[in-house]
Structures are given as C-alpha cells and as structure tokens.
C-alpha positions as CSV (number, residue, x, y, z in Angstrom):
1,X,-26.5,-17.3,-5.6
2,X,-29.1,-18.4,-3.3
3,X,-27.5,-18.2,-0.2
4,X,-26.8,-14.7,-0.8
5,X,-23.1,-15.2,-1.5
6,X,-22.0,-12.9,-4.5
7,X,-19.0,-14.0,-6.8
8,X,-17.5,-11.4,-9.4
9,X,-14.6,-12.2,-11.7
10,X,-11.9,-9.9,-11.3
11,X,-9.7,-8.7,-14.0
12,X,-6.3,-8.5,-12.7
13,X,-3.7,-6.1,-12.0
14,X,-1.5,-6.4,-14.8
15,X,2.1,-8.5,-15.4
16,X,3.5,-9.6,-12.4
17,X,6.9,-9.3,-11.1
18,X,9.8,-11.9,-11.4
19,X,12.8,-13.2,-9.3
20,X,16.0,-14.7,-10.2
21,X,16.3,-17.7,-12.3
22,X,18.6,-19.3,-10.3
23,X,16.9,-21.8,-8.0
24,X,14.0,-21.2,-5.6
25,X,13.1,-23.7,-3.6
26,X,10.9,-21.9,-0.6
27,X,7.4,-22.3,0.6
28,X,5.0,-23.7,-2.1
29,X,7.9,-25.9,-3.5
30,X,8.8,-23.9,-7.0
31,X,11.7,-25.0,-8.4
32,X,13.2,-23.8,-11.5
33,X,13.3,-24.9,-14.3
34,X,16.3,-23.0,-16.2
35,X,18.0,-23.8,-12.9
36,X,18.8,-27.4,-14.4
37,X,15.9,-29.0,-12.7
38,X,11.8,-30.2,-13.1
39,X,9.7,-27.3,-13.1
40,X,7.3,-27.8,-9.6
41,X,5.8,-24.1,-9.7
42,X,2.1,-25.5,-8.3
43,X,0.3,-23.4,-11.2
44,X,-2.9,-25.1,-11.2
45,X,-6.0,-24.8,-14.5
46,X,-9.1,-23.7,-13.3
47,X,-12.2,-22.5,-15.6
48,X,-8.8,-23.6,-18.6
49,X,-7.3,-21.3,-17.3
50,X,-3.6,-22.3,-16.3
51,X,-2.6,-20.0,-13.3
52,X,-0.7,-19.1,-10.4
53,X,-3.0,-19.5,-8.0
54,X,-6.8,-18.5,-7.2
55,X,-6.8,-15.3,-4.6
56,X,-10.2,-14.2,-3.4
57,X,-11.4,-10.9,-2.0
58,X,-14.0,-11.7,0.0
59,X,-15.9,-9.0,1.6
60,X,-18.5,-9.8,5.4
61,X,-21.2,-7.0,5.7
62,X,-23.0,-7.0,8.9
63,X,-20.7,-9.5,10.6
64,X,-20.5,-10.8,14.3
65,X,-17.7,-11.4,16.4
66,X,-14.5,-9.3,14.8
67,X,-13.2,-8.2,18.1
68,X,-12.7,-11.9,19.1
69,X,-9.0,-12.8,18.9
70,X,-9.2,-16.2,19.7
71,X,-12.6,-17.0,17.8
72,X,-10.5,-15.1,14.7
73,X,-7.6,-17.2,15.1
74,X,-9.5,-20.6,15.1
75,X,-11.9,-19.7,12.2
76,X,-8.3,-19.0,10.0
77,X,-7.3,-22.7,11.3
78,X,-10.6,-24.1,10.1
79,X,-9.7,-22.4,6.8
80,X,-6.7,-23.6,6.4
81,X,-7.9,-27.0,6.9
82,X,-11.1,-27.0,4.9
83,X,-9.2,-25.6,2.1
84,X,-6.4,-28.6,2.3
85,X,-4.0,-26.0,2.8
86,X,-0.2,-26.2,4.8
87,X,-0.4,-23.6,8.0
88,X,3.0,-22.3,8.5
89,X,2.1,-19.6,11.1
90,X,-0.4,-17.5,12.2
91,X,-0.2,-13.7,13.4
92,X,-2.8,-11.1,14.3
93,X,-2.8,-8.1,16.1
94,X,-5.4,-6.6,18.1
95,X,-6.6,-2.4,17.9
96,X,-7.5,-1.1,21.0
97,X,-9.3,1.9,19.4
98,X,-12.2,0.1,17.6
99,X,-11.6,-3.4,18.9
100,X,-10.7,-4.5,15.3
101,X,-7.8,-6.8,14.3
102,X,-5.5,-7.2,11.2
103,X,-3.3,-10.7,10.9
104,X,-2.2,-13.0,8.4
105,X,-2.1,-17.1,7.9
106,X,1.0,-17.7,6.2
107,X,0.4,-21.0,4.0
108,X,3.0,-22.9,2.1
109,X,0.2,-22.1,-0.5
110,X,0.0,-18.4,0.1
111,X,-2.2,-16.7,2.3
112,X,-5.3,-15.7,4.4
113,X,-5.2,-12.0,5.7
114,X,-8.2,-10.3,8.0
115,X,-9.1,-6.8,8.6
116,X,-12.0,-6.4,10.9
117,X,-14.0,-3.1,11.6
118,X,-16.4,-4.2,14.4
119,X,-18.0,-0.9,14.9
120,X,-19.0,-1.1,11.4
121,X,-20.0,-5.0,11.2
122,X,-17.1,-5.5,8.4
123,X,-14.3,-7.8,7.8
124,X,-12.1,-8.0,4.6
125,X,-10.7,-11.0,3.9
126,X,-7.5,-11.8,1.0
127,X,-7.8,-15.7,0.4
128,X,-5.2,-16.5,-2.1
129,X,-4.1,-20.3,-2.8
130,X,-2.1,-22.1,-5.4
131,X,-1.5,-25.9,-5.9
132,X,-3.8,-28.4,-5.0
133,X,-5.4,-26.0,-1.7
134,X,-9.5,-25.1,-2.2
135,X,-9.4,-21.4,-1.4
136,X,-13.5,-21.6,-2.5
137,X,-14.0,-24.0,1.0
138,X,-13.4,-21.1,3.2
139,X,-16.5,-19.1,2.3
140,X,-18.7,-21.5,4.1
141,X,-16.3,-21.6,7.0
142,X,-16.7,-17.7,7.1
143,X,-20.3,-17.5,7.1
144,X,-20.4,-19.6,9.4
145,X,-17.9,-18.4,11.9
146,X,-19.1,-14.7,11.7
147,X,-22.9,-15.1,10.8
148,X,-22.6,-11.8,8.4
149,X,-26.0,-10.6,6.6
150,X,-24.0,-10.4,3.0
151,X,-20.9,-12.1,2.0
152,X,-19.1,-10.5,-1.3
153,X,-16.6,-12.6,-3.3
154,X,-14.5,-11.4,-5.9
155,X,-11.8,-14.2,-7.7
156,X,-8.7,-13.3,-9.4
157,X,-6.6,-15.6,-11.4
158,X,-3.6,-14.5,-10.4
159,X,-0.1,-15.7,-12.9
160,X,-2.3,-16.2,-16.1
161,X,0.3,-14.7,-18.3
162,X,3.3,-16.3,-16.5
C-alpha cells in the first residue's frame, strides 16, 4: 500500500474451542440457538467468508510516545469509537524498567490489547472485532497517534469453521 501500511492474510490457528450449549447470553449478545432460542452469535461475512470476527495483529516499528499512559489510553478510546465498537473498560499497566506498558480495552465486541517497547520504538497491537464493529478503522487512528515509520497488519478470520 502506499502509505506504507502492510496487510498479510493470516491462516489461522486451527478449530477453536466450545462452551456449553445451554444459554449464553454475555458480552457480544450470543444466544443459543439449541438453548430454545434465535441464534444472535454476531458472526459477520467478510471477503464471503462467514466468521467469528475479524482480529488483527498489527505491528508499529519506529513508534513515538509508548511510555505515555494517558496518550495510550485515549488513542484505545479513539479506537474504540472509530471502529463503532462498545467500551466496557479499559486497563493498562505501566513497567517501570523500560517505560513500556501492556493493557487491554475490553469491548462487548472483543478486544484491543497493547504491548509497548519504547526503548525499541515498538508496539504490538491484537485488534479483534465481531458484529457490526470496523476493527480496519483503528489503523489510521494508530498511525496517527504514534507517528511510527512502518505499520504491519496481519488479519485473521477468526470462527470460519464454526
């Protein structure tokens, strides 16, 4: 791509696990459907593909700002919003060692984890969506929030066999 954004397709892990076929009715609204009810699993169809959910692996390569809690936290809100997503919360934790931090944005959707290495100018990134959320409208949110040189994305279609 011109912007110097790289996208790979990924090729999965293999079959994922399963839970109970009783009801479920937790974040991301699925709902059973041997449980006597409408199946609402939020399985979306993306390239024809019906899936789970899309979950990119996005990598930032000579990045700025990783040791900035606050500016880390509010770029993970502007995900969450550009990608239409539902915040449920928000946790990070700081390293004093490096100055790096690891958290999570827990969506009704999924996810958004962060695992910064300042001292090497890198950040990787898990942005994995289901339902109607845009996991694709965080990349320009991270390039522009941490200015890095390269930006590596990777997408998984994650559930295709389910």
């Amino acid at each position: 791509m011109p912007d110097g954004t790289r996208f790979r397709a990924g090729t999965g892990l293999g079959v994922p696990s399963t839970f109970p076929a009783e009801e479920f009715d937790g974040p991301g609204g699925v709902v059973r459907a041997d449980a006597g009810t409408a199946q609402l699993d939020h399985f979306i169809e993306r390239d024809g593909v019906r899936c789970a959910g899309v979950h990119l692996i996005v990598d930032l390569y000579e990045a700025e700002r990783l040791d900035e809690m606050a500016h880390i936290e509010a770029t993970l809100r502007r995900c969450v919003e550009a990608a239409g997503a539902t915040l449920l919360h928000i946790h990070l934790h700081p390293f004093e060692v490096n100055g790096g931090v690891s958290g999570v944005a827990v969506l009704a959707e999924s996810h958004i984890s962060i695992h910064t290495w300042p001292e090497r100018g890198y950040a990787a990134l898990d942005v994995f969506m289901c339902g109607d959320a845009r996991p694709e409208a965080c990349v320009p949110v991270l390039r522009e929030a941490f200015r890095p040189k390269e930006l590596a994305v990777d997408d998984l279609l994650r559930g295709k066999d389910a």
